[in-house]
VOKE-147143 format. One record per residue (C-alpha): residue number from 1; residue in one letter; x, y, z. Coordinates in steps of 0.1 Angstrom, whole numbers, plus 2048, in hexadecimal, padded with zeros to 3 digits. Layout:
N
+-----+------+-----+-----+-----+
|  nr | rest |  xx |  yy |  zz |
+-----+------+-----+-----+-----+
| NUM |    a |   X |   Y |   Z |
...
+-----+------+-----+-----+-----+
This chain:
148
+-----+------+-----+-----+-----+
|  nr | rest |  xx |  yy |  zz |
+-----+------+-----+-----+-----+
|   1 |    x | 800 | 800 | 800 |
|   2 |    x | 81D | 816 | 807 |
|   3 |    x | 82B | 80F | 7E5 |
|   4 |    x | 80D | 81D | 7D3 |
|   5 |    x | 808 | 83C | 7EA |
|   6 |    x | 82D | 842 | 7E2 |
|   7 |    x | 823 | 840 | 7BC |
|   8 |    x | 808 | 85A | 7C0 |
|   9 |    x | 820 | 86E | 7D8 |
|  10 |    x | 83A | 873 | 7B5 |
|  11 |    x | 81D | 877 | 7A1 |
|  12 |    x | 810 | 895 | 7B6 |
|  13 |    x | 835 | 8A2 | 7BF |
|  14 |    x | 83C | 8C3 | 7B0 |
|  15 |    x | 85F | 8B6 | 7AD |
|  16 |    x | 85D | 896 | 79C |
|  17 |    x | 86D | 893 | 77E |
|  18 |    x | 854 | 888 | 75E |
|  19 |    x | 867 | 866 | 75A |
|  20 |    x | 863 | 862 | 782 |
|  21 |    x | 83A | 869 | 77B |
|  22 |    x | 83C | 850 | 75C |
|  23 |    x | 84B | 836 | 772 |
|  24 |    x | 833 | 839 | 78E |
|  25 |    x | 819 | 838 | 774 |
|  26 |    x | 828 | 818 | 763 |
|  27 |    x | 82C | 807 | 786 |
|  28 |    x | 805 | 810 | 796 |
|  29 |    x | 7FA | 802 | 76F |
|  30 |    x | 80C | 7E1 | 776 |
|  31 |    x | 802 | 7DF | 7A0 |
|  32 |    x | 7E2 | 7DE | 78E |
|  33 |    x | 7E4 | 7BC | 783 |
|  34 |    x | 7F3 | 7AF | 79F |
|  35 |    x | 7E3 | 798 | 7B7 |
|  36 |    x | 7EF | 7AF | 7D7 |
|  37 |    x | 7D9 | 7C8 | 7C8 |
|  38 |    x | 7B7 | 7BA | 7D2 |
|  39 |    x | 7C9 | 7C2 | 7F7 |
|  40 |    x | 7D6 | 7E3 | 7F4 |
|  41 |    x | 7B8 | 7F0 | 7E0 |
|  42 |    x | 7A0 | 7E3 | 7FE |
|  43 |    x | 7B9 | 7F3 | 816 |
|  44 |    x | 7B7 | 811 | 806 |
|  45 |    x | 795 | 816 | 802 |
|  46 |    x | 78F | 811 | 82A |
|  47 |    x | 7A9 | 830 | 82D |
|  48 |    x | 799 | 84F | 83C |
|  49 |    x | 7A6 | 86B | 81F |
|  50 |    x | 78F | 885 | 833 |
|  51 |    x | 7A5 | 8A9 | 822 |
|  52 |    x | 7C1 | 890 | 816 |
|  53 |    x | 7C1 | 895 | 7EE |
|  54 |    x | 7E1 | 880 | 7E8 |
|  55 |    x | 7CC | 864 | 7FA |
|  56 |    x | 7B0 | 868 | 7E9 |
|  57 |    x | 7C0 | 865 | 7C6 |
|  58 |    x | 7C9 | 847 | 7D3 |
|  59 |    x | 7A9 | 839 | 7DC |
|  60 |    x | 79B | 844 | 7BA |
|  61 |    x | 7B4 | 82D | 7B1 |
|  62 |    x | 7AC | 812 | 7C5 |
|  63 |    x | 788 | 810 | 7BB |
|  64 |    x | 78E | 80E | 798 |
|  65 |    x | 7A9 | 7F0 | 79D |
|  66 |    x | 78B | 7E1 | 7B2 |
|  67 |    x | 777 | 7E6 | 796 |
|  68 |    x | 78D | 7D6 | 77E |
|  69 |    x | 79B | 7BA | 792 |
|  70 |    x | 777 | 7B0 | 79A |
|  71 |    x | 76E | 7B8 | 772 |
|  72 |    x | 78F | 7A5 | 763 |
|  73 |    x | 79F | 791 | 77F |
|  74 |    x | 785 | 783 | 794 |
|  75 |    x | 78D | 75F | 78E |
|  76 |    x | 7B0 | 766 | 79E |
|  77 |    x | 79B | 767 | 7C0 |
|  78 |    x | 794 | 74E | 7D3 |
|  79 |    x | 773 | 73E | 7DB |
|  80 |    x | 775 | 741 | 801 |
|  81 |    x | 77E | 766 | 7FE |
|  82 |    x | 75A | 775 | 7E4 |
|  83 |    x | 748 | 778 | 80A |
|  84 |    x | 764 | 78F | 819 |
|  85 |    x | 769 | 7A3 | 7F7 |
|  86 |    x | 743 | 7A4 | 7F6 |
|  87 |    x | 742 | 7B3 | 81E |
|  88 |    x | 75D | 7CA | 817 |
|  89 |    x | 752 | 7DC | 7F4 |
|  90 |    x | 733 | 7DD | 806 |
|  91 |    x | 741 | 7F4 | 821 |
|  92 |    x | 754 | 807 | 80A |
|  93 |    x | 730 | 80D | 7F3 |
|  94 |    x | 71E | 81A | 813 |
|  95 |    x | 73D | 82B | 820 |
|  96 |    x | 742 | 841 | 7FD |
|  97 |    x | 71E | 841 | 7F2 |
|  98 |    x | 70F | 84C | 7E1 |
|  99 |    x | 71F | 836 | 7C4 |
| 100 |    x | 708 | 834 | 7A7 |
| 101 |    x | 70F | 810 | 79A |
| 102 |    x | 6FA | 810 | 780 |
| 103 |    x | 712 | 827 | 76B |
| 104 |    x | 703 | 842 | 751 |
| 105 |    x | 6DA | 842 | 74B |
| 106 |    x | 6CB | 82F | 736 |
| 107 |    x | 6E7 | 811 | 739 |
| 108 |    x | 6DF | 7F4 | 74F |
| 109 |    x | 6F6 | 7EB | 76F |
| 110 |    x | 70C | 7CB | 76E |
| 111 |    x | 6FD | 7B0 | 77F |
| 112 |    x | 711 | 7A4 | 7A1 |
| 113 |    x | 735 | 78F | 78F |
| 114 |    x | 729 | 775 | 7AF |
| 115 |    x | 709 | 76B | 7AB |
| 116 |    x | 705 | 763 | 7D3 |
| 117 |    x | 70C | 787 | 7CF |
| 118 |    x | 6E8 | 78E | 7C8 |
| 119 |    x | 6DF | 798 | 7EB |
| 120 |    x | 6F9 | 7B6 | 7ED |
| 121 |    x | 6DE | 7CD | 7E3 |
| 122 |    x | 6CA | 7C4 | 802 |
| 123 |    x | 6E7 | 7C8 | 81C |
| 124 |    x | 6F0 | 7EA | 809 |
| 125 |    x | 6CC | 7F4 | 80E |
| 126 |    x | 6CC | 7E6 | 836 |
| 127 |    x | 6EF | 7F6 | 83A |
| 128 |    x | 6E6 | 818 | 82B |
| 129 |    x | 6C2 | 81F | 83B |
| 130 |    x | 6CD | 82E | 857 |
| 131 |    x | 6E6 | 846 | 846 |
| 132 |    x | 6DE | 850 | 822 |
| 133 |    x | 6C8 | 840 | 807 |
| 134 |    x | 6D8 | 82C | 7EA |
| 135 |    x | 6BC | 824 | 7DE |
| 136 |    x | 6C4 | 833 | 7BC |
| 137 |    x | 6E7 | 820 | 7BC |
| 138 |    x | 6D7 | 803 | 7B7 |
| 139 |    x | 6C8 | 7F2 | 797 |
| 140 |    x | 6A3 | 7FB | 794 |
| 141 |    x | 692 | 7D9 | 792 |
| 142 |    x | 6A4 | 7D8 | 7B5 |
| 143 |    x | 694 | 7F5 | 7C3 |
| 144 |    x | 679 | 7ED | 7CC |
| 145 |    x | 68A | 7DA | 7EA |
| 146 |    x | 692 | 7FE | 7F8 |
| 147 |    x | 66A | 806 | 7FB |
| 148 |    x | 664 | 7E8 | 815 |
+-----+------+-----+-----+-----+
């Protein structure tokens, strides 16, 4: 985790060199398809970045390698470990909502890559009641759970 904080650190230095940037650039590309990513991106996204821009760059980061490892990699992870990765993108959905997951209008979400998976949008809904609404995160013909 330090590694990639280091990378964004040169990126964001006033004093790093362009081939300094380009290397950090080249090495947070590659971390990327690492398996110590699914880790470090879940670490980083628990991070409070409360007034920290450097570490929220950084999370930005680590959601979209979440998003891809789960888009390109996902058979890489083990069986025993969908329930935790489930739990923990969970928190991080209710922690940073709202997150619109259905991306632009008129395009339909991705269904869960798990199907067990299915009843996330009912634990988001539980989770979030008592804080915000994400009811319009979530794919419509799963709305209507958020009107019971």
């Amino acid at each position: 985790m330090e590694r990639v904080q280091a990378a964004f650190a040169c990126q964001q230095n006033p004093s790093s060199t362009q081939a300094q940037i380009k290397e950090a650039n080249v090495w947070l590309e590659q971390f990327q398809g690492t398996t110590e990513a699914w880790q470090v991106a879940d670490q980083l996204l628990a991070l409070d970045a409360a007034g920290n821009g450097l570490l929220t760059a950084a999370q930005i980061f680590a959601a979209q390698t979440m998003r891809a490892k789960i888009q390109y990699d996902f058979a890489e992870l083990p069986t025993e470990s969908h329930h935790s990765l489930r739990n923990s993108l969970l928190g991080h959905v209710v922690r940073f909502a709202p997150v619109r997951t259905a991306g632009l209008p008129g395009r339909p979400a991705r269904e869960p890559p798990v199907p067990a998976w299915d009843s996330a949008s009912v634990v988001l809904l539980l989770c979030a009641r008592p804080r915000r609404n994400l009811a319009p995160c979530l794919p419509r013909r799963r709305r209507v759970l958020s009107r019971c």
